[in-house]
C-alpha positions, -999 to 999 in steps of 0.1 A, spaced: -181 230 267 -164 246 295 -187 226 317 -181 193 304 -143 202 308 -145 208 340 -166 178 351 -141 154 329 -116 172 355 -134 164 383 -137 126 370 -103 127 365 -92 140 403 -112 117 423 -104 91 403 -66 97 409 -74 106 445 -90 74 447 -59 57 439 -36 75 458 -53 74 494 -48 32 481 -14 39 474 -7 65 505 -24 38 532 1 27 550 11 -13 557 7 -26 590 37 -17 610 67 -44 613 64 -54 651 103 -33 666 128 -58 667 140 -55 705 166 -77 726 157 -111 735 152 -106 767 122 -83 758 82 -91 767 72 -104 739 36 -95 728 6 -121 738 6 -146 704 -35 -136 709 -29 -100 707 -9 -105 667 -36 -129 659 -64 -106 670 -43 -79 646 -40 -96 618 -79 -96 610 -82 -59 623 -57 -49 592 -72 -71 569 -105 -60 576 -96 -23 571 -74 -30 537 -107 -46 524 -130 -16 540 -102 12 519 -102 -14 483 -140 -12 486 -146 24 488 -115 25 459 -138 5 438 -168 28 447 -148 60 436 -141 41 398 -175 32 393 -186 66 404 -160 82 379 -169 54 354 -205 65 357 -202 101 358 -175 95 321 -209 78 304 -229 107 316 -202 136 305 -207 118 273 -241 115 268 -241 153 276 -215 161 254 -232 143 222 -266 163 231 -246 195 230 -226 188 199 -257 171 178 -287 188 192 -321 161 179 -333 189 153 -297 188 136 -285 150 148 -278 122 121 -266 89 124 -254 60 101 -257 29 109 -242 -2 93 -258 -40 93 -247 -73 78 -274 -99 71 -254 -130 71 -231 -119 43 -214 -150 39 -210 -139 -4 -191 -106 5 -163 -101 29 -163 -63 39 -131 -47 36 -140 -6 41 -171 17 39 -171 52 28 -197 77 33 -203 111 15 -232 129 24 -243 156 -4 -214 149 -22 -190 155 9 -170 125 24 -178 123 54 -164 91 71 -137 64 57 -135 31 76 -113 0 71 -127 -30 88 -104 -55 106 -114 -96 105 -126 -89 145 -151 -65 137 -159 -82 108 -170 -110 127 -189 -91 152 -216 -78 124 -214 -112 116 -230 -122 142 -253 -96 144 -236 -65 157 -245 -28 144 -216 -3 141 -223 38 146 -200 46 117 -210 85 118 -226 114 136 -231 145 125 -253 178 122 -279 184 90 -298 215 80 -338 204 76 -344 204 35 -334 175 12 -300 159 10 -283 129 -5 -265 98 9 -240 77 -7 -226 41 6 -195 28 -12 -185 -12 -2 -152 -23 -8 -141 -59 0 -142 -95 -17 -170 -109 -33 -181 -141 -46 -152 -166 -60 -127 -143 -44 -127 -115 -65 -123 -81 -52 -159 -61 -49 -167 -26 -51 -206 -16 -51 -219 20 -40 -260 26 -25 -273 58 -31 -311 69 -10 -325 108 -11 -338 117 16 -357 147 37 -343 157 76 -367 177 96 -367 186 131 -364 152 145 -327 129 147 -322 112 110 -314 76 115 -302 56 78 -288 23 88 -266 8 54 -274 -31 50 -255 -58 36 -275 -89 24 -270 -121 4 -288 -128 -27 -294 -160 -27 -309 -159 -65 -285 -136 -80 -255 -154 -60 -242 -120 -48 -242 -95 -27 -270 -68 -17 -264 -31 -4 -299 -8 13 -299 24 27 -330 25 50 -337 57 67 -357 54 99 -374 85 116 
């Protein structure tokens, strides 16, 4: 962990270095005022200027930009490397929630409780409710199992058909072995029973 702290650090200083060579480079000097009677420059010679300091503002926003995607980048990485430290694949589950049109339940919150233990609460705002909608799939946990057998349980609040307020729970039993436990929780539409459906599925 010390590692990843570091790097973050690192992300974190050439990312703010980034911004303040923008913020350090100086503007193009304001021509001195002098007398009247002073030469005044060539008008070629400030035209031919001009471009020079644009061209170099543009050269300095570029390699700016470069530095944030670079720090951008190496954040995802960090990550990545913190999740395979924290949830090692032979420990590692994930759940997973779906909505299969869902037009006959309007999800409000989902609890989880894995062997008995909660484990995760969410309350759902109308956005993200529209993004499983339209076909999204929410990480709602992730978190470390022994291998053996263990239980899953999937409570649904929210409003069901003719506006009444719904509360349904999905229960699956399962076995986690050395490979990452994947159990996605599914919301479907009965169309025959006019109501709503909740699965667990467990993928390897």
């Amino acid at each position: 962990m010390n590692l990843i702290s570091c790097c973050k650090r690192l992300a974190a200083v050439l990312l703010l270095a980034g911004s303040a060579s923008w913020a350090q480079t100086p503007a193009p000097a304001a021509a001195a005022s002098a007398p009247a009677v002073a030469t005044a420059a060539p008008a070629a010679a400030s035209a031919a200027a001009a471009p020079a300091s644009a061209a170099s503002a543009a050269g300095l926003d570029t390699r700016v930009q470069e530095a944030k995607a670079d720090v951008i980048k190496l954040n995802r990485d960090l990550l990545v490397l913190e999740e395979e430290l924290l949830f090692p694949a032979n420990t590692q589950v994930a759940v997973f929630v779906s909505m299969d049109v869902g037009k006959l339940f309007e999800l409000e919150s989902v609890q989880i409780k894995l062997d008995e233990k909660v484990v995760a609460n969410y309350l759902y705002t109308p956005a993200e409710v529209k993004a499983l909608h339209r076909g999204g799939v929410q990480r709602l946990y992730l978190g470390n199992l022994k291998a053996g057998a263990h239980e899953i349980v999937a409570l649904f609040t929210g409003g069901g058909p003719h506006f009444r307020d719904y509360k349904r729970g999905a229960t699956v039993k399962f076995d986690k072995g050395t490979e990452p436990k994947y159990i996605e929780l599914q919301i479907k539409d009965s169309q025959g029973k006019l109501q709503p459906e909740f699965q667990v599925k467990v993928w390897q």
